[in-house]
C-alpha positions in Angstrom: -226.4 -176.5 108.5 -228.6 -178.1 106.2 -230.2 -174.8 104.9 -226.4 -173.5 104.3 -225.7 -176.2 102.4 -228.6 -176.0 100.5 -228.4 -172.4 99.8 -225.0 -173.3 98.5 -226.5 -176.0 96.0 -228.7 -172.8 94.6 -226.1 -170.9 94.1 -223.6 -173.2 92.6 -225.4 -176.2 91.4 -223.0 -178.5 93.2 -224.5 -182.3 94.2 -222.2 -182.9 96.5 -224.3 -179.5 98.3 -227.3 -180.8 97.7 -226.7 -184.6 99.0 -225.2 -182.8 102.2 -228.3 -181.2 102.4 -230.5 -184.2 102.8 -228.2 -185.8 105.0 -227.7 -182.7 107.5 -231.4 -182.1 107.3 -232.1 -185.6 108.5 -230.0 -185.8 111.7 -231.0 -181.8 112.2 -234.4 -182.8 112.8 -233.8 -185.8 114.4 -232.0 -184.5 117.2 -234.6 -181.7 117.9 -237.5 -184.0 117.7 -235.7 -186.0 120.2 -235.3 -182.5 122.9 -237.7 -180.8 125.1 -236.5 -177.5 123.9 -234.9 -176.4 120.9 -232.3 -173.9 121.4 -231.2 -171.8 118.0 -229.1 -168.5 117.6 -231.1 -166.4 115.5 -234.9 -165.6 114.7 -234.8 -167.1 111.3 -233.9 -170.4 112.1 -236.5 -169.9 115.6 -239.3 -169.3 112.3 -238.2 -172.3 109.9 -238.5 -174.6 113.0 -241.5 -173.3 115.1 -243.4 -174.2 111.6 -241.8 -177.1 110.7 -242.8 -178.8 114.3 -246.4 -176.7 115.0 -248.3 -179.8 114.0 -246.6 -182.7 115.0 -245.0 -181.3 118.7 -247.1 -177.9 119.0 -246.0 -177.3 122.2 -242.2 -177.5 121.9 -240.5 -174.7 123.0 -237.8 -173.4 120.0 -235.7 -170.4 122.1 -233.5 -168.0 120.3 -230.6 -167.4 122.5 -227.6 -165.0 122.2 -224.5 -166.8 119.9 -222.0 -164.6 122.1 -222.1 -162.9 125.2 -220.1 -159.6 126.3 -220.6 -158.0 129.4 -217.9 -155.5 128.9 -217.6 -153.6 125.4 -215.0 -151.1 124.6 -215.1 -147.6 125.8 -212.3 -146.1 123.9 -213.6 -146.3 120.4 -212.5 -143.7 117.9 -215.5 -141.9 116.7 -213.9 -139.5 115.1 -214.4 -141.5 111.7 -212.8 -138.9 109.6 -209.3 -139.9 111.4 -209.8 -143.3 110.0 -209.5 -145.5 107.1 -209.6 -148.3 104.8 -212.3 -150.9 104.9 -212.2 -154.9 107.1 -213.6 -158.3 106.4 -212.8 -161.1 109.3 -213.8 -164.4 108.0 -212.1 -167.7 108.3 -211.4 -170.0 104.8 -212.3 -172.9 105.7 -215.9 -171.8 105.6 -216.8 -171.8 102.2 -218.9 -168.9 101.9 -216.5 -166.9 102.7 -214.2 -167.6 100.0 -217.4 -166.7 97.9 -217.8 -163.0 99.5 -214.4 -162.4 99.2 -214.1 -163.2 95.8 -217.4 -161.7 94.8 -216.6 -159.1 96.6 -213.2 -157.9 94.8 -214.5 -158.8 91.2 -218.1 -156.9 91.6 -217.9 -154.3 94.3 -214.3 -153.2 95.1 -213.0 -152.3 91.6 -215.9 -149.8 91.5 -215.0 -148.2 95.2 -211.3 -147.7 93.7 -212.6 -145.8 90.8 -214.4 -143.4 93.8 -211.2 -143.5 96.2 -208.0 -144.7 94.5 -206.2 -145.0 97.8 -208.7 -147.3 99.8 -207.1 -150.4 101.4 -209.5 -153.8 101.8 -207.9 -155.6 104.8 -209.2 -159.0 105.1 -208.3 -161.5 108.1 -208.9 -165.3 108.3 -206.8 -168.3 108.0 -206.1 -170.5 105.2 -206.6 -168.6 102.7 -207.1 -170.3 99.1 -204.5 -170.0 96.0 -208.1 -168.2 94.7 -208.2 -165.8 97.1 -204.0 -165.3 97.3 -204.6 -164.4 93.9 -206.4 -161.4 94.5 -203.7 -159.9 96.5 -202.3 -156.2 95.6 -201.3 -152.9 96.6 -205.1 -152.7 97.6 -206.2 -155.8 98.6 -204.3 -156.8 101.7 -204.3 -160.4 103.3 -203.8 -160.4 106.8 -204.1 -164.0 107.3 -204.5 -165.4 111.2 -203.8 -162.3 113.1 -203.7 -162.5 117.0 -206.2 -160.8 119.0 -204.5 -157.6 119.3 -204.1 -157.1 115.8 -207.3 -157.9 115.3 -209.0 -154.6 117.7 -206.1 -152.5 115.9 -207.8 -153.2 112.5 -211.3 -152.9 114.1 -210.3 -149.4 115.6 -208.1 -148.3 112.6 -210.7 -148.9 109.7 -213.6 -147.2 108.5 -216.0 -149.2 107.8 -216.3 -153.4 107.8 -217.9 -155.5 105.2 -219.2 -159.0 105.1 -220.9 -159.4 101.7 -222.0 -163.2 102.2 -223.7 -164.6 99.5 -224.9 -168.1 101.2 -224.9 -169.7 104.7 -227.1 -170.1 107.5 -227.7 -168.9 111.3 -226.5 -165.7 113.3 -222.6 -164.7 111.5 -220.3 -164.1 114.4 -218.4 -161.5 112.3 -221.4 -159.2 111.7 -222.0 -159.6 116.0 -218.3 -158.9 116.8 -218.5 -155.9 114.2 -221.2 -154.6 116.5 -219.0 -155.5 119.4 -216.2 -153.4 118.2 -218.9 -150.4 117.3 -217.4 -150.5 113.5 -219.9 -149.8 110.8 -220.9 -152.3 108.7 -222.9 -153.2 105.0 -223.4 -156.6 104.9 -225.8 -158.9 102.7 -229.4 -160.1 103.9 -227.6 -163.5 104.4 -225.5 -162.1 106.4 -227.8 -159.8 109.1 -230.2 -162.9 108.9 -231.7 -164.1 112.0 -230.5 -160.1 113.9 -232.5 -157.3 114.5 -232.3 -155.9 110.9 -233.8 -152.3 112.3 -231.3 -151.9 115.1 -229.5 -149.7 112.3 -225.9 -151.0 113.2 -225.7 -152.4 109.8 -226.8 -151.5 106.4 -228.1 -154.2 104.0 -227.7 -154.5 100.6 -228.1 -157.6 98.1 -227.2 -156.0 94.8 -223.6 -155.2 93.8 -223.9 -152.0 92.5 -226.1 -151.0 95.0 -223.5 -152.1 97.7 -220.9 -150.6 96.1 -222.8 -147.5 96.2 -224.0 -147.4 100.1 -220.4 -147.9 100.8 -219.2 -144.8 98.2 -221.6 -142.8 100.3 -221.5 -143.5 103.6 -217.7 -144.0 103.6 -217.2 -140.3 104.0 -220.2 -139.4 105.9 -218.7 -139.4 109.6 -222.0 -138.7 110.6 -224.0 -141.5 109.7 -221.0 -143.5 110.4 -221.0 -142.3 114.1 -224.6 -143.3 114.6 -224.4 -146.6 112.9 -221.4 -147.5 115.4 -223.4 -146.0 118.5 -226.1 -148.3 117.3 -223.9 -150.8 116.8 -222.9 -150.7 120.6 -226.9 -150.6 122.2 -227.1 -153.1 119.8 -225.0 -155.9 121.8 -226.4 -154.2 124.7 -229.9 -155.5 124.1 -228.9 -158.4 123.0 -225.7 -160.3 123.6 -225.2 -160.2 127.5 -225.3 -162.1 130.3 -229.1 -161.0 131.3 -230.3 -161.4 128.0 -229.4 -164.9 128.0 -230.6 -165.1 131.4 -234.0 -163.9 130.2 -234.0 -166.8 127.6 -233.2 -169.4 129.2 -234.8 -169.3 132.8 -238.2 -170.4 130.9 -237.4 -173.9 130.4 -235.2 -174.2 133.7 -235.3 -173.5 137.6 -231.9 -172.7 139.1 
């Protein structure tokens, strides 16, 4: 939590982000000084601590282990992409880098897909949604809100594509997994594939807004690359996010 927060104070300048910082940090490292083994979802945060603990406790074990774990993934997924539309974003609003992406997100980047494809829907799902992000509504911009679970596979297997164009925040982002999950393509930022297997090519990457804008022109009506990138997206979880890969992880420090 502490790096979220601080990446928040670099984007925003806010105190209040950087006090949090200092305060998270503190009881953070506290609690995995005080463990045998540190567990962590994602290889980023598996990096930051390995080096922050080589001198002091070299030989403390920090395990990455899977954030979610499906033994069963969908076997009916459309991929015929040319049969479906409109891009996704799932995110909750009482995280606040979500707000950010969306509102980035529908100043920088949609405007410019609209201009490409004037009748492209954005659906975007989460709860408590801000008067900032109400505002954005339109013919265009459509805000689910909470949506039950089987809502939520019908906009998975109805859209396109699914974007999570996080600016800030910190560990493995549950939304770019369940994308995976759900074998939708995705473009996403570098914050949010961090601590993922960047080269599994179930998402694409991209930082800058006009260059985001443009992946997602482009691969929005290439059904091809769209129907690798969600075949990818499903050997993806495979190797990753199962029962036996867990398993794997977590018989080194334990005897059952």
């Amino acid at each position: 939590h502490h790096i979220r927060f601080y990446r928040e104070y670099q984007l925003t300048e806010d105190v209040k982000a950087l006090e949090e910082t200092k305060k998270r940090e503190k009881i953070e490292i506290e609690l995995f000084e005080k463990a045998d083994v540190g567990h962590v979802v994602g290889s980023y945060e598996q990096k930051i601590l390995q080096e922050k603990f080589r001198d002091r406790y070299p030989n403390k074990p920090i395990r990455n282990i899977p954030l979610y774990i499906y033994d069963q993934l969908p076997n009916n997924i459309n991929k015929d992409f040319s049969t479906r539309k409109d891009i996704l974003f799932v995110g909750g609003f009482n995280h606040a880098p979500n707000i950010d992406a969306v509102l980035w997100f529908a100043k920088e980047i949609f405007p410019v897909l609209l201009k490409r494809y004037a009748d492209l829907r954005w659906h975007i799902v989460g709860s408590n949604a801000p008067q900032e992000v109400r505002n954005i509504e339109c013919d265009n911009i459509i805000l689910e809100g909470f949506v039950n679970d089987q809502r939520l596979e019908e906009l998975y297997e109805k859209c396109r594509m699914a974007v999570v164009p996080l600016r800030y925040g910190a560990g493995v982002k549950g939304k770019v997994v369940e994308a995976a999950y759900y074998q939708i393509p995705l473009v996403t930022t570098s914050i949010g594939g961090e601590g993922l297997d960047t080269e599994s090519n179930a998402f694409v990457i991209e930082d800058n807004a006009s260059e985001m804008a443009s992946r997602i022109i482009h691969l929005y009506t290439d059904y091809e690359a769209l129907r690798k990138m969600s075949d990818a997206g499903k050997a993806f979880i495979q190797k990753y996010f199962t029962t036996n890969a867990a398993k794997e992880v977590l018989l080194k420090d334990m005897e059952i």
